[in-house]
C-alpha positions in Angstrom: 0.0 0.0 0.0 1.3 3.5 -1.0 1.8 6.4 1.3 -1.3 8.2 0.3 -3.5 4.9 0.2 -1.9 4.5 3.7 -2.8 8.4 5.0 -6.1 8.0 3.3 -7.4 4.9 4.9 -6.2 6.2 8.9 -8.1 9.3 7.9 -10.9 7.5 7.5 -10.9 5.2 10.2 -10.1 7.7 13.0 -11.5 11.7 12.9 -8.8 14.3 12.8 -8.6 16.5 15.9 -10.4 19.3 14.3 -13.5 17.1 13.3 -14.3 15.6 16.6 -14.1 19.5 17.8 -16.1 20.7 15.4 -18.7 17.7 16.1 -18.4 17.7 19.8 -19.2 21.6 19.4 -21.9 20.8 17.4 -23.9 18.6 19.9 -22.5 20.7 23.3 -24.2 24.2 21.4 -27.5 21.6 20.4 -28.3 20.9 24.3 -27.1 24.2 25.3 -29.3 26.0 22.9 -32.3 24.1 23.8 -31.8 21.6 20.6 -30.8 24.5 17.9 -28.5 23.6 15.7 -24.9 26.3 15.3 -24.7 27.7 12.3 -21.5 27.0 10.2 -20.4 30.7 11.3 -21.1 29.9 15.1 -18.8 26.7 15.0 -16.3 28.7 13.4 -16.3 31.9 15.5 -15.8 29.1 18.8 -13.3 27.0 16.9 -11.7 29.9 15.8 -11.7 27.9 12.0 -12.6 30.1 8.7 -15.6 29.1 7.0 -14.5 27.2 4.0 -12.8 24.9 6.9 -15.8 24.3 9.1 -17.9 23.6 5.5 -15.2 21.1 5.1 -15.3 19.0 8.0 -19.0 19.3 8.3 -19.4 17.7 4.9 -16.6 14.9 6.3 -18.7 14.6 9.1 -21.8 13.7 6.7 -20.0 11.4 5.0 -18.9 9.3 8.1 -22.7 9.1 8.7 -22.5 11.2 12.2 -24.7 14.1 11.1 -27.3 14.9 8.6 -27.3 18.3 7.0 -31.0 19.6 5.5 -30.1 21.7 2.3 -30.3 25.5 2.5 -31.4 25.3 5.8 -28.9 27.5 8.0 -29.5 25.6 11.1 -30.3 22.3 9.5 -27.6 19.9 11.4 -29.0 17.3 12.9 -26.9 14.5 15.1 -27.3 11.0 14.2 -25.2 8.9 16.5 -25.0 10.9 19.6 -23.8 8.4 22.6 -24.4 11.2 25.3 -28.0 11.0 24.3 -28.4 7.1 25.0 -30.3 6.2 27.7 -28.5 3.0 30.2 -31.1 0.4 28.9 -29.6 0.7 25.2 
């Protein structure tokens, strides 16, 4: 396996730093905020990320299946696999 086959297929089984921050933001601001969603501007005014960086991770985050995004919606993330939110029975 090649060194960029290799680098690809570690970033794919583990999240970088700055995508578990960016999706650990994204459910803390959810039950702070009363089940709001951050915009893509709030995550990166806290993370102190530009914009074209939080739109990418957010879309990485999609495609690992860990949020859902509704389309022109500026509010529209939604948390699919959120382990906090499991109750002990499950």
């Amino acid at each position: 396996m090649d060194t960029r086959r290799k680098i690809a297929h570690m970033q794919q089984r583990q999240p970088s730093r700055t995508r578990q921050e960016v999706y650990d933001f994204i459910k803390r601001y959810k039950r702070e905020h009363a089940g709001n969603s951050p915009t893509l501007r709030n995550i990166g005014e806290a993370l102190y990320l530009s914009l074209s960086s939080v739109n990418y991770h957010v879309r990485q985050l999609q495609k690992e299946g860990r949020i859902q995004r509704t389309p022109h919606v500026a509010r529209g993330i939604v948390v699919l696999h959120d382990d906090d939110e499991l109750s002990p029975d499950e």
